[in-house]
N, C-alpha and C positions, 0 to 999 in steps of 0.2 A: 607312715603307711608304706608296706613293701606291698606288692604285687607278683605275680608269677601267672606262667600261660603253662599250660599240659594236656596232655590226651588224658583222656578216661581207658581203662581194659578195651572198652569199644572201641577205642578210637576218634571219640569226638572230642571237640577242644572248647576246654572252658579255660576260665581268667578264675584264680583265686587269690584273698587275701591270706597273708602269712600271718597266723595269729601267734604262735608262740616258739616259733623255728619246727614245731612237731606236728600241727594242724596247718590246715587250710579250711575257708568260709568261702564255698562258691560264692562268684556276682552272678545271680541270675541276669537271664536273658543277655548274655554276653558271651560270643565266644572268639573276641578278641579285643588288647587292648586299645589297637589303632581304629576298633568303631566305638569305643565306649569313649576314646576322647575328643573323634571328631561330632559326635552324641553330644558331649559335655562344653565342647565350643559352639557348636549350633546355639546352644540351650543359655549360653554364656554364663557358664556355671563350671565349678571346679573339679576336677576328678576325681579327686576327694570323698564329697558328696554326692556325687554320685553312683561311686561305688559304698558308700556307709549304705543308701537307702534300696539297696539291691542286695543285699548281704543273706545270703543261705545259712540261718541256723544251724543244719546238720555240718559239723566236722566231715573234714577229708584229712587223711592220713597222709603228711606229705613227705615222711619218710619212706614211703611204700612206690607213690612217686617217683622221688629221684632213684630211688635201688632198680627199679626197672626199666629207668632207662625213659621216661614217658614227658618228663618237661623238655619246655620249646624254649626259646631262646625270649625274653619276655617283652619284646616287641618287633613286627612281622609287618610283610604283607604278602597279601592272596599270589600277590603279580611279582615273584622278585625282583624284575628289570625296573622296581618302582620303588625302590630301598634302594637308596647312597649311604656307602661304608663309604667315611674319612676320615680322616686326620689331621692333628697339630703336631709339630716336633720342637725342641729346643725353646721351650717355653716351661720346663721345670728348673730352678736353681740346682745346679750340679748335671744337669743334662746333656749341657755344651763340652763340659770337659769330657764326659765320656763319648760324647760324637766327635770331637777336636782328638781326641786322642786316634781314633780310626782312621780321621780325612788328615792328618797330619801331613805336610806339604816338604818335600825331600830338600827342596831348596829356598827355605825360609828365612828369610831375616829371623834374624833375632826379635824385632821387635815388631813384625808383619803379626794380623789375625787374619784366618783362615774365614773363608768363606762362615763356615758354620758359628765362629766366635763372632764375625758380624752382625748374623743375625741373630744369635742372643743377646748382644749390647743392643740391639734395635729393641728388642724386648726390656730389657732393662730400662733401658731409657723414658718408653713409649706407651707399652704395652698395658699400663694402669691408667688410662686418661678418667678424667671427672666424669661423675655421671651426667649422660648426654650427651657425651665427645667423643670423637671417633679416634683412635688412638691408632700406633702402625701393625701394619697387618701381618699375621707371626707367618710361619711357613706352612704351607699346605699341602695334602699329599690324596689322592686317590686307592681305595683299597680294591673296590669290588662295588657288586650289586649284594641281595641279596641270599644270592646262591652260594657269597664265600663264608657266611655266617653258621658255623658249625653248632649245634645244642650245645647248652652244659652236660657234660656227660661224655661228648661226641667227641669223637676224634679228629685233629687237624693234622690236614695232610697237605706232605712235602711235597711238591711236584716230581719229578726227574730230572729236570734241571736244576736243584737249587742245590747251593753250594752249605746251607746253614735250615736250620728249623726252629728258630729263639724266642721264649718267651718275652712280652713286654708287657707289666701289667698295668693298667692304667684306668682311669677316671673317663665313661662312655656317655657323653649327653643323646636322650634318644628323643623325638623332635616327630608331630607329624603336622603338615601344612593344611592346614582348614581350607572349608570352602571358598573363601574368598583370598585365599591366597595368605592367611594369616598365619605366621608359626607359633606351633602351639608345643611350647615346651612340657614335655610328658612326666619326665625323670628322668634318675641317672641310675647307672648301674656298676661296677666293678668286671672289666674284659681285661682281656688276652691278647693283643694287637698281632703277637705274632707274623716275624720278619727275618728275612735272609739278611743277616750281620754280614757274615763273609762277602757274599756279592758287592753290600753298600760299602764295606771296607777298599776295593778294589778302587772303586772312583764315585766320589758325594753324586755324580750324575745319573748312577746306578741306583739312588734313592727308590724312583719310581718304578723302576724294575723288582725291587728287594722288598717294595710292601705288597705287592699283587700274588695276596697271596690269603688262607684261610683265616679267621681270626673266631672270635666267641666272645659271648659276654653274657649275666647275668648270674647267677639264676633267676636274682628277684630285681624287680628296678623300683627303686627308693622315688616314691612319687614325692614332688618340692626340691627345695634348695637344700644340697648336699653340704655338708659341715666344713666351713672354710678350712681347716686342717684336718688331713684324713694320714693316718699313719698305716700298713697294712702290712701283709705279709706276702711274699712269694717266695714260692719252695717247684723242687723239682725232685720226684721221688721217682726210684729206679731199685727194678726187683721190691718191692713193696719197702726200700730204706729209703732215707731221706739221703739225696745227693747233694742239694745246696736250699742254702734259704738266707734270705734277705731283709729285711723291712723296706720301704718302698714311702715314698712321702709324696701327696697328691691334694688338689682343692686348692684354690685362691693364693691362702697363706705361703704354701710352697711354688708359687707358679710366677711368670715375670708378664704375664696378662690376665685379664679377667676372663672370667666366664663370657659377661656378655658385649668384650671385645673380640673373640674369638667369634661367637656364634657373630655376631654383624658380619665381620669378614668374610663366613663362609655366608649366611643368607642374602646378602647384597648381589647376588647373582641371580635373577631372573628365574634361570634354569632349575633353582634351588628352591623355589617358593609355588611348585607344580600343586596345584590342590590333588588332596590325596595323599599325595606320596609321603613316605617316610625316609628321617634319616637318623642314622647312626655314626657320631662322631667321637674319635677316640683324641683327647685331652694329653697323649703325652707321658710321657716317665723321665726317668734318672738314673732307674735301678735296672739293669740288664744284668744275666748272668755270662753272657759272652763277655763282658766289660772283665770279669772276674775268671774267666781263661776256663769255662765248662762249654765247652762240648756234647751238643746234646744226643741221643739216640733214638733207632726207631724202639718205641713200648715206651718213655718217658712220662710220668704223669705232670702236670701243671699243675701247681694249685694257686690259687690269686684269694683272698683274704682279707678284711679291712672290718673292724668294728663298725656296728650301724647298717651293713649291708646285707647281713643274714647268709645264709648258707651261703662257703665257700662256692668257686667256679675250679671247678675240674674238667681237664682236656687231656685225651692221650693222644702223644707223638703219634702220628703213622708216615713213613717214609715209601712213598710210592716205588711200587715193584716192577711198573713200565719202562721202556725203553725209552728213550731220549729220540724220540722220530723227526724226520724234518716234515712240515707243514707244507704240501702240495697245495698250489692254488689253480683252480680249474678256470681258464677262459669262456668265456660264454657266447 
Protein backbone atom coordinates (compact mmCIF):
# COMPACT_ATOMS: atom_id res chain seq x y z
CA UNK A 1 0.00 0.00 0.00
CA UNK A 2 1.56 3.56 -1.16
CA UNK A 3 -0.05 6.55 0.15
CA UNK A 4 0.27 10.29 -1.01
CA UNK A 5 -0.84 13.77 0.55
CA UNK A 6 -2.06 16.78 -2.08
CA UNK A 7 -4.14 19.76 -2.42
CA UNK A 8 -7.26 19.61 -4.52
CA UNK A 9 -7.71 22.87 -7.52
CA UNK A 10 -9.20 24.26 -4.10
CA UNK A 11 -6.65 23.94 -2.23
CA UNK A 12 -7.75 21.56 0.42
CA UNK A 13 -5.68 18.50 1.43
CA UNK A 14 -6.64 15.06 1.22
CA UNK A 15 -4.42 11.64 1.63
CA UNK A 16 -4.87 9.28 -1.25
CA UNK A 17 -4.16 5.79 -2.14
CA UNK A 18 -2.15 4.93 -5.27
CA UNK A 19 -4.06 2.51 -7.11
CA UNK A 20 -2.17 1.83 -10.29
CA UNK A 21 0.61 4.68 -10.58
CA UNK A 22 -2.43 6.79 -12.79
CA UNK A 23 -5.25 6.90 -10.14
CA UNK A 24 -5.69 7.84 -6.75
CA UNK A 25 -8.78 6.53 -4.04
CA UNK A 26 -9.40 9.32 -1.72
CA UNK A 27 -9.54 8.19 2.25
CA UNK A 28 -12.25 9.97 3.26
CA UNK A 29 -12.52 11.94 6.30
CA UNK A 30 -8.80 12.35 6.35
CA UNK A 31 -6.69 15.18 5.45
CA UNK A 32 -3.71 13.95 6.76
CA UNK A 33 -1.45 11.05 7.23
CA UNK A 34 -0.13 11.99 10.65
CA UNK A 35 -3.97 12.05 12.19
CA UNK A 36 -5.02 8.90 10.32
CA UNK A 37 -2.10 7.15 12.06
CA UNK A 38 -2.21 8.76 15.36
CA UNK A 39 -6.44 7.64 14.66
CA UNK A 40 -5.08 4.23 13.92
CA UNK A 41 -2.82 3.88 17.11
CA UNK A 42 -5.54 5.35 19.46
CA UNK A 43 -7.68 2.56 17.97
CA UNK A 44 -4.66 -0.05 18.15
CA UNK A 45 -5.30 -0.94 14.76
CA UNK A 46 -3.15 -0.96 11.56
CA UNK A 47 -2.98 1.91 8.92
CA UNK A 48 -3.62 -0.38 6.60
CA UNK A 49 -7.01 -0.96 7.61
CA UNK A 50 -7.82 1.75 8.17
CA UNK A 51 -7.28 3.36 5.21
CA UNK A 52 -9.01 0.02 3.23
CA UNK A 53 -12.33 1.02 5.13
CA UNK A 54 -12.25 4.75 4.24
CA UNK A 55 -11.57 4.22 0.58
CA UNK A 56 -13.40 6.79 -1.87
CA UNK A 57 -14.78 4.88 -4.95
CA UNK A 58 -14.58 7.76 -7.29
CA UNK A 59 -10.93 7.90 -9.02
CA UNK A 60 -8.57 10.87 -8.73
CA UNK A 61 -6.26 11.56 -11.64
CA UNK A 62 -2.88 11.49 -10.08
CA UNK A 63 -1.08 12.34 -13.07
CA UNK A 64 -2.98 15.58 -13.21
CA UNK A 65 -1.71 16.04 -9.65
CA UNK A 66 1.96 15.92 -9.86
CA UNK A 67 1.91 17.99 -13.44
CA UNK A 68 0.54 20.77 -11.44
CA UNK A 69 2.61 20.89 -9.02
CA UNK A 70 -0.21 20.09 -6.00
CA UNK A 71 1.30 16.93 -3.95
CA UNK A 72 2.89 17.43 -0.45
CA UNK A 73 5.49 15.86 0.75
CA UNK A 74 3.67 12.46 2.23
CA UNK A 75 3.99 13.01 5.85
CA UNK A 76 3.63 16.59 7.53
CA UNK A 77 2.91 18.52 10.38
CA UNK A 78 0.45 21.59 10.97
CA UNK A 79 3.42 22.99 13.49
CA UNK A 80 6.87 22.46 11.37
CA UNK A 81 8.94 23.26 14.67
CA UNK A 82 7.25 19.60 15.36
CA UNK A 83 8.88 17.50 12.52
CA UNK A 84 12.78 16.16 13.08
CA UNK A 85 14.64 15.79 9.81
CA UNK A 86 17.62 13.25 10.65
CA UNK A 87 20.11 11.19 9.82
CA UNK A 88 22.34 7.93 9.62
CA UNK A 89 25.68 8.13 7.59
CA UNK A 90 28.37 5.40 6.88
CA UNK A 91 26.01 2.52 7.62
CA UNK A 92 25.80 1.45 3.84
CA UNK A 93 28.67 -1.18 2.51
CA UNK A 94 30.66 0.98 0.13
CA UNK A 95 29.76 4.22 1.93
CA UNK A 96 32.93 4.59 3.98
CA UNK A 97 35.20 4.48 1.19
CA UNK A 98 33.41 7.06 -0.47
CA UNK A 99 33.46 9.38 2.78
CA UNK A 100 37.30 8.09 3.64
CA UNK A 101 38.00 9.09 0.32
CA UNK A 102 36.93 12.96 1.16
CA UNK A 103 38.22 13.03 5.02
CA UNK A 104 41.44 11.31 3.90
CA UNK A 105 44.19 12.35 6.61
CA UNK A 106 47.47 14.18 4.75
CA UNK A 107 49.55 12.47 7.30
CA UNK A 108 48.49 9.04 7.73
CA UNK A 109 50.15 5.84 8.49
CA UNK A 110 49.91 3.57 6.18
CA UNK A 111 48.18 1.41 8.24
CA UNK A 112 45.98 4.26 10.53
CA UNK A 113 41.78 4.41 9.86
CA UNK A 114 40.50 7.57 9.74
CA UNK A 115 37.89 8.69 11.88
CA UNK A 116 35.13 7.69 9.35
CA UNK A 117 36.53 3.99 8.60
CA UNK A 118 36.09 3.65 12.57
CA UNK A 119 32.93 4.20 12.51
CA UNK A 120 32.09 1.96 9.72
CA UNK A 121 34.09 -1.15 11.46
CA UNK A 122 31.94 -0.21 14.46
CA UNK A 123 29.07 -0.76 12.14
CA UNK A 124 30.40 -3.82 10.81
CA UNK A 125 31.25 -5.40 13.71
CA UNK A 126 27.98 -4.20 15.87
CA UNK A 127 25.61 -2.87 14.03
CA UNK A 128 23.32 -6.34 13.44
CA UNK A 129 22.77 -7.39 17.07
CA UNK A 130 19.96 -10.23 17.86
CA UNK A 131 16.72 -9.33 18.06
CA UNK A 132 16.32 -7.65 21.43
CA UNK A 133 19.90 -6.38 21.80
CA UNK A 134 21.01 -3.23 21.45
CA UNK A 135 23.75 -3.15 19.06
CA UNK A 136 26.44 0.24 18.67
CA UNK A 137 25.04 3.35 17.81
CA UNK A 138 25.88 4.36 13.98
CA UNK A 139 26.57 8.05 13.50
CA UNK A 140 23.96 10.71 13.75
CA UNK A 141 23.27 13.91 12.09
CA UNK A 142 20.69 16.90 12.46
CA UNK A 143 19.00 18.20 9.13
CA UNK A 144 16.24 20.68 10.03
CA UNK A 145 12.61 20.90 11.22
CA UNK A 146 10.03 20.89 9.00
CA UNK A 147 10.35 23.88 7.09
CA UNK A 148 13.61 22.32 5.20
CA UNK A 149 11.43 19.57 3.57
CA UNK A 150 10.91 20.69 0.11
CA UNK A 151 7.47 18.96 -1.99
CA UNK A 152 8.25 16.45 -4.72
CA UNK A 153 8.25 18.56 -7.46
CA UNK A 154 9.82 21.67 -5.46
CA UNK A 155 12.87 22.87 -5.63
CA UNK A 156 15.92 22.69 -3.20
CA UNK A 157 17.63 25.56 -2.50
CA UNK A 158 21.30 26.29 -1.96
CA UNK A 159 21.84 28.83 0.51
CA UNK A 160 24.64 31.68 -0.31
CA UNK A 161 27.00 30.22 1.60
CA UNK A 162 27.24 26.76 0.37
CA UNK A 163 30.15 25.73 -1.21
CA UNK A 164 28.20 22.34 -3.04
CA UNK A 165 24.27 21.50 -3.68
CA UNK A 166 24.52 17.30 -3.96
CA UNK A 167 22.29 14.88 -4.29
CA UNK A 168 22.01 11.77 -1.84
CA UNK A 169 19.47 9.48 -2.36
CA UNK A 170 18.48 7.29 0.21
CA UNK A 171 15.99 5.08 2.16
CA UNK A 172 13.57 7.92 4.66
CA UNK A 173 11.78 6.02 7.76
CA UNK A 174 8.80 8.45 8.49
CA UNK A 175 7.62 7.90 12.32
CA UNK A 176 4.92 9.71 14.43
CA UNK A 177 4.86 9.48 18.33
CA UNK A 178 1.45 8.43 19.63
CA UNK A 179 -0.27 9.73 22.58
CA UNK A 180 1.33 8.02 25.02
CA UNK A 181 4.57 8.43 23.94
CA UNK A 182 4.68 5.38 21.59
CA UNK A 183 6.55 5.45 18.15
CA UNK A 184 4.38 4.57 15.76
CA UNK A 185 6.37 3.50 12.67
CA UNK A 186 4.18 4.87 9.56
CA UNK A 187 6.39 3.86 6.42
CA UNK A 188 9.12 4.52 4.36
CA UNK A 189 9.70 6.49 1.47
CA UNK A 190 12.49 7.08 -1.21
CA UNK A 191 14.27 11.04 -0.49
CA UNK A 192 16.88 13.28 -1.55
CA UNK A 193 19.14 13.98 1.59
CA UNK A 194 20.83 16.64 -0.07
CA UNK A 195 24.38 18.07 1.32
CA UNK A 196 27.26 20.47 0.86
CA UNK A 197 30.04 17.58 -0.22
CA UNK A 198 32.68 20.55 -0.74
CA UNK A 199 32.17 22.04 2.79
CA UNK A 200 32.29 18.26 4.48
CA UNK A 201 35.29 17.63 2.40
CA UNK A 202 37.20 20.64 3.88
CA UNK A 203 37.07 18.96 7.57
CA UNK A 204 34.56 15.62 8.77
CA UNK A 205 33.83 18.35 11.69
CA UNK A 206 31.95 20.48 8.95
CA UNK A 207 29.64 17.33 8.72
CA UNK A 208 26.92 19.21 10.72
CA UNK A 209 27.34 22.43 9.02
CA UNK A 210 27.08 20.52 5.35
CA UNK A 211 23.68 18.80 6.15
CA UNK A 212 21.71 21.93 7.28
CA UNK A 213 20.31 22.27 4.55
CA UNK A 214 16.85 21.50 2.11
CA UNK A 215 16.15 17.92 1.62
CA UNK A 216 12.70 16.08 0.04
CA UNK A 217 11.22 12.83 -0.03
CA UNK A 218 8.49 10.84 -1.37
CA UNK A 219 6.10 11.22 -3.49
CA UNK A 220 4.38 8.22 -1.96
CA UNK A 221 5.42 6.52 1.37
CA UNK A 222 5.20 2.59 1.14
CA UNK A 223 3.16 1.84 4.34
CA UNK A 224 5.05 -1.55 6.20
CA UNK A 225 8.42 -3.06 6.11
CA UNK A 226 10.31 -2.00 3.08
CA UNK A 227 12.07 -4.89 0.92
CA UNK A 228 15.34 -5.98 2.67
CA UNK A 229 17.23 -5.21 -0.75
CA UNK A 230 16.25 -2.09 -2.63
CA UNK A 231 18.24 -1.52 -5.90
CA UNK A 232 17.38 2.13 -7.39
CA UNK A 233 18.23 4.71 -9.50
CA UNK A 234 19.63 8.18 -9.44
CA UNK A 235 20.09 10.56 -12.31
CA UNK A 236 20.81 14.06 -12.68
CA UNK A 237 19.34 15.78 -15.77
CA UNK A 238 20.51 19.25 -17.21
CA UNK A 239 18.79 21.12 -20.14
CA UNK A 240 16.13 18.33 -20.37
CA UNK A 241 19.49 15.57 -21.03
CA UNK A 242 20.58 13.09 -18.73
CA UNK A 243 24.02 14.27 -17.10
CA UNK A 244 24.79 11.26 -14.89
CA UNK A 245 22.95 8.28 -13.42
CA UNK A 246 23.84 5.67 -11.17
CA UNK A 247 22.03 2.58 -9.37
CA UNK A 248 22.10 3.27 -5.77
CA UNK A 249 21.81 -0.01 -3.26
CA UNK A 250 19.70 0.48 0.02
CA UNK A 251 17.51 -1.74 2.82
CA UNK A 252 18.84 -4.06 5.52
CA UNK A 253 20.79 -6.35 2.90
CA UNK A 254 23.09 -3.43 1.78
CA UNK A 255 23.31 -1.80 5.21
CA UNK A 256 25.98 -2.54 8.25
CA UNK A 257 22.77 -1.96 10.87
CA UNK A 258 19.34 -2.67 11.00
CA UNK A 259 16.54 -0.78 10.75
CA UNK A 260 15.42 -1.20 14.11
CA UNK A 261 19.05 -0.65 15.50
CA UNK A 262 19.00 2.53 14.10
CA UNK A 263 15.64 3.79 15.02
CA UNK A 264 16.45 2.64 18.91
CA UNK A 265 19.51 4.81 18.80
CA UNK A 266 17.70 7.76 17.56
CA UNK A 267 14.22 7.02 19.83
CA UNK A 268 16.12 6.34 23.13
CA UNK A 269 16.17 10.07 23.60
CA UNK A 270 13.40 11.47 25.54
CA UNK A 271 13.31 14.58 23.43
CA UNK A 272 12.36 12.13 20.48
CA UNK A 273 9.29 10.31 21.84
CA UNK A 274 7.20 14.15 22.13
CA UNK A 275 3.56 12.85 21.68
CA UNK A 276 2.40 14.25 18.38
CA UNK A 277 5.31 15.06 16.71
CA UNK A 278 6.74 13.67 13.70
CA UNK A 279 9.91 12.38 12.37
CA UNK A 280 11.59 12.02 9.36
CA UNK A 281 14.84 9.91 9.10
CA UNK A 282 17.13 9.62 6.30
CA UNK A 283 18.81 5.81 6.23
CA UNK A 284 22.04 6.77 4.34
CA UNK A 285 23.59 5.98 0.73
CA UNK A 286 26.94 4.87 -1.08
CA UNK A 287 26.10 6.52 -4.26
CA UNK A 288 26.97 10.12 -4.51
CA UNK A 289 27.50 11.86 -7.76
CA UNK A 290 30.18 14.27 -6.20
CA UNK A 291 32.16 10.87 -5.37
CA UNK A 292 32.12 10.62 -9.40
CA UNK A 293 33.67 14.24 -10.05
CA UNK A 294 29.93 16.03 -11.21
CA UNK A 295 29.46 19.21 -10.27
CA UNK A 296 26.12 20.27 -9.95
CA UNK A 297 24.28 23.47 -11.23
CA UNK A 298 21.60 26.03 -10.43
CA UNK A 299 18.22 24.36 -12.94
CA UNK A 300 19.59 20.57 -12.20
CA UNK A 301 16.87 18.13 -12.02
CA UNK A 302 17.07 15.19 -9.36
CA UNK A 303 15.50 12.11 -9.93
CA UNK A 304 15.75 9.27 -7.10
CA UNK A 305 13.85 5.96 -8.33
CA UNK A 306 13.60 2.55 -6.76
CA UNK A 307 11.16 -0.28 -7.83
CA UNK A 308 8.09 -0.88 -5.21
CA UNK A 309 8.16 2.92 -4.43
CA UNK A 310 5.91 4.24 -7.19
CA UNK A 311 6.37 7.44 -8.89
CA UNK A 312 9.77 8.79 -9.06
CA UNK A 313 11.00 11.96 -6.61
CA UNK A 314 11.86 14.84 -8.62
CA UNK A 315 13.64 18.08 -7.16
CA UNK A 316 15.19 21.10 -9.11
CA UNK A 317 18.43 22.71 -8.19
CA UNK A 318 17.81 26.44 -7.13
CA UNK A 319 21.06 28.22 -6.07
CA UNK A 320 20.23 31.24 -4.14
CA UNK A 321 20.67 34.85 -5.67
CA UNK A 322 21.18 36.51 -2.13
CA UNK A 323 24.03 37.93 -0.74
CA UNK A 324 26.15 36.25 1.72
CA UNK A 325 25.27 39.10 4.73
CA UNK A 326 26.75 38.79 8.22
CA UNK A 327 24.05 38.09 11.04
CA UNK A 328 23.52 41.24 13.43
CA UNK A 329 22.51 40.33 16.88
CA UNK A 330 20.56 43.03 18.60
CA UNK A 331 21.24 43.29 22.55
CA UNK A 332 18.23 43.65 24.49
Amino acid sequence: MRLVQYLTPEGVRRVGLVVDGKSLRVVAKADSVRELSLEAGRAGRSLAELVKERLDDTPVDYAAIADEGRLLPPLDHPDPAHCFVTGTGLDHLGSAQARDAMHAKLAAEADSLTDSMKMFQLGLEGGKPAPGQVGVQPEWFYKGDGSVVAGPGGELLSPPWALDGGEEPELVGLYVIGDDGQVLRVGFALGNEFSDHVLERQNYLYLAHSKLRACSFGPELLVGTPPAAIEGTSRILRNGQELWTAPFLTGEANMTHTLANIEHHHFKYPIFRRPGDVHCHYFGTATLSFAAGITTQDGDIFEISAPGFGRPLQNRLAVSREADRLVTIRTL
